[in-house]
N, C-alpha and C positions, 0 to 999 in steps of 0.2 A: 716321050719318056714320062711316066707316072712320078710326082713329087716325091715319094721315096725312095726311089732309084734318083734323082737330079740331088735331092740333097747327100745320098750313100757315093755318090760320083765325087761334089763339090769336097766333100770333107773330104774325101782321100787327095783330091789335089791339094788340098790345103793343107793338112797335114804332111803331105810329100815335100811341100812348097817350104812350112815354119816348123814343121815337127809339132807333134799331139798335144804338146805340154803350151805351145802357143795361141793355139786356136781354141776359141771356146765356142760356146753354141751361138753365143749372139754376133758371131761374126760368119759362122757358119750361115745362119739366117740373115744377115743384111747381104753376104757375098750373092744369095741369091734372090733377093725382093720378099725375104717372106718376114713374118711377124715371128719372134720368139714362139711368140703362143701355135701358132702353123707348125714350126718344127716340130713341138716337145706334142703336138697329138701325133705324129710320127714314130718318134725318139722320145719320150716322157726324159731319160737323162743322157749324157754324153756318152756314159760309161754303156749305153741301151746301142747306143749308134757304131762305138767302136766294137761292142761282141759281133754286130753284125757286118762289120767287113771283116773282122777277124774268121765267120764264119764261110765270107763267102772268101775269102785269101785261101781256107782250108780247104774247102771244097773241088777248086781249082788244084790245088798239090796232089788232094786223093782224086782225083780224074788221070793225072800223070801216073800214079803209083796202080791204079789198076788196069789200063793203057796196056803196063808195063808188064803186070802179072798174066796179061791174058794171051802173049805170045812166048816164046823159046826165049828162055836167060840167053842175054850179051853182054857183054862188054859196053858196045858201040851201044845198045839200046838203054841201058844204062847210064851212060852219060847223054843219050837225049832226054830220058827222064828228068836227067837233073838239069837240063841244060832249060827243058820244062819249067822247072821249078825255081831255079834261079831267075827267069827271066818275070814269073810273077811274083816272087819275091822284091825283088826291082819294082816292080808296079805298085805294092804293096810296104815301101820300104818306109812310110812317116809311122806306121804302126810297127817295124820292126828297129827303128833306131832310136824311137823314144822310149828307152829303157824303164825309167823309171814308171811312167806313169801305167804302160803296157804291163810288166811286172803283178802293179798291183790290180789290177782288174785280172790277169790270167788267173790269181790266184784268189781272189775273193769270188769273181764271176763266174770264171772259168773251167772246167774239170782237167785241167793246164796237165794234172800226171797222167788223166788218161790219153789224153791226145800225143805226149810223148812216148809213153809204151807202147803207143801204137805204130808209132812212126818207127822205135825203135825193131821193133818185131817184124814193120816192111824191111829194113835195112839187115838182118837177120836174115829173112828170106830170101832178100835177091843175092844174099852174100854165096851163102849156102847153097843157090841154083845155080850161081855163076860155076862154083865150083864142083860140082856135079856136072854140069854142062863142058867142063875141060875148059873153061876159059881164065878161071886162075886156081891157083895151086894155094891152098890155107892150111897153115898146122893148126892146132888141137886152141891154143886163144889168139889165133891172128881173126878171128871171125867177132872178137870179143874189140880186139883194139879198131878193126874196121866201122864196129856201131859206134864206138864212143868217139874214133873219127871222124866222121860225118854226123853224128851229133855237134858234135863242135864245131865244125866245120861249117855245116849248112846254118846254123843259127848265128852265124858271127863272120861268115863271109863277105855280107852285105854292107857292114858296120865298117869292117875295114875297109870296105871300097871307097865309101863316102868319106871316110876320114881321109886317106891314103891320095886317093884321083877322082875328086869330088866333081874336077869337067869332064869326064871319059862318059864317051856317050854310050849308052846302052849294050848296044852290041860288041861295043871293045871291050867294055867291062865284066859281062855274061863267060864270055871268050876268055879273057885273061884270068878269070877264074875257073873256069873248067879246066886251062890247058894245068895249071894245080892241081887239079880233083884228077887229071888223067897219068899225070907224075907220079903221086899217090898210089891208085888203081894199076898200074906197070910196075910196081914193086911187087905183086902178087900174083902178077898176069903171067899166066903160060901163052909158049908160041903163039897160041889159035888166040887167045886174051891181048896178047900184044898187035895181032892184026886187026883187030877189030878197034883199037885204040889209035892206031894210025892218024884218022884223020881228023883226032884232036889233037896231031903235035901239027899237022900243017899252015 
């Protein structure tokens, strides 16, 4: 593994481990034998090393969201999407629970509204195919309260896990928040939408 990959690995444990706002670089650099000065030609700053797992966290979402686009709207293919997404969200969660320090780098670093219009605009689209596809049934702003749903939702799911059942292992937790997102999604689901849901009430 190339030293920017070992050191983009170690911070994400260690931020996973202490949250963002605990770890700085010189710990970052002794946890793995190296000199301050070795990291920062790497990462010149902290804020350099968190854009870039924020962009490879991103990367991995939009590989699920296009995944997604590139077959027939479901239901069922929808909640692996997010079940996707949830689960590297989880992987990725010392950068998604440290609020504050995260905050300000999205927005001084970051282009933080484009990347939300965007996500919003997937969530638009799969809403919209779903329901064209007969898998759920949406009046005229239930498409509207859907995006600001799962806005809310997918960025704050994770926060309450860790507060909530901070020993629940991975796949309980992934799980116990989907079979939510599929409660949710079944209030809108027609028949063929509620079959396909099934086998996240099991």
């Amino acid at each position: 593994m190339k030293t920017r990959d070992k050191i983009l690995t170690q911070s994400l444990k260690l931020f996973n481990e202490k949250g963002m706002a605990q770890v700085g670089v010189r710990d970052i650099a002794r946890s793995l034998g190296l000199s301050p000065g070795n990291l920062s030609y790497h990462f010149p700053k902290k804020e350099d090393l968190i854009l870039e797992l924020v962009n490879r966290m991103r990367a991995k979402n939009d590989a699920f969201y296009q995944q997604y686009f590139a077959a027939l709207p479901s239901l069922a293919r929808f909640m692996e999407t997010m079940r996707g997404i949830f689960f590297n969200q989880y992987d990725y969660q010392g950068l998604l629970i440290g609020q504050e320090e995260m905050k300000r780098i999205l927005f001084n670093e970051y282009d933080y509204k484009a990347v939300e219009e965007r996500r919003k605009a997937h969530f638009r689209t799969i809403f919209l195919g779903l329901a064209a596809a007969g898998e759920m049934k949406l009046e005229s702003e239930d498409a509207d309260f859907l995006v600001s749903y799962m806005t809310l939702f997918g960025r704050f799911w994770i926060l309450e896990c860790f507060v909530s059942t901070p020993d629940l292992p991975k796949d309980e937790a992934v799980d116990k928040y989907l079979l939510l997102l599929a409660r949710q999604m079944s209030l809108f689901a027609t028949e063929q939408g509620k079959e396909s849901l099934k086998p996240f009430f099991e």
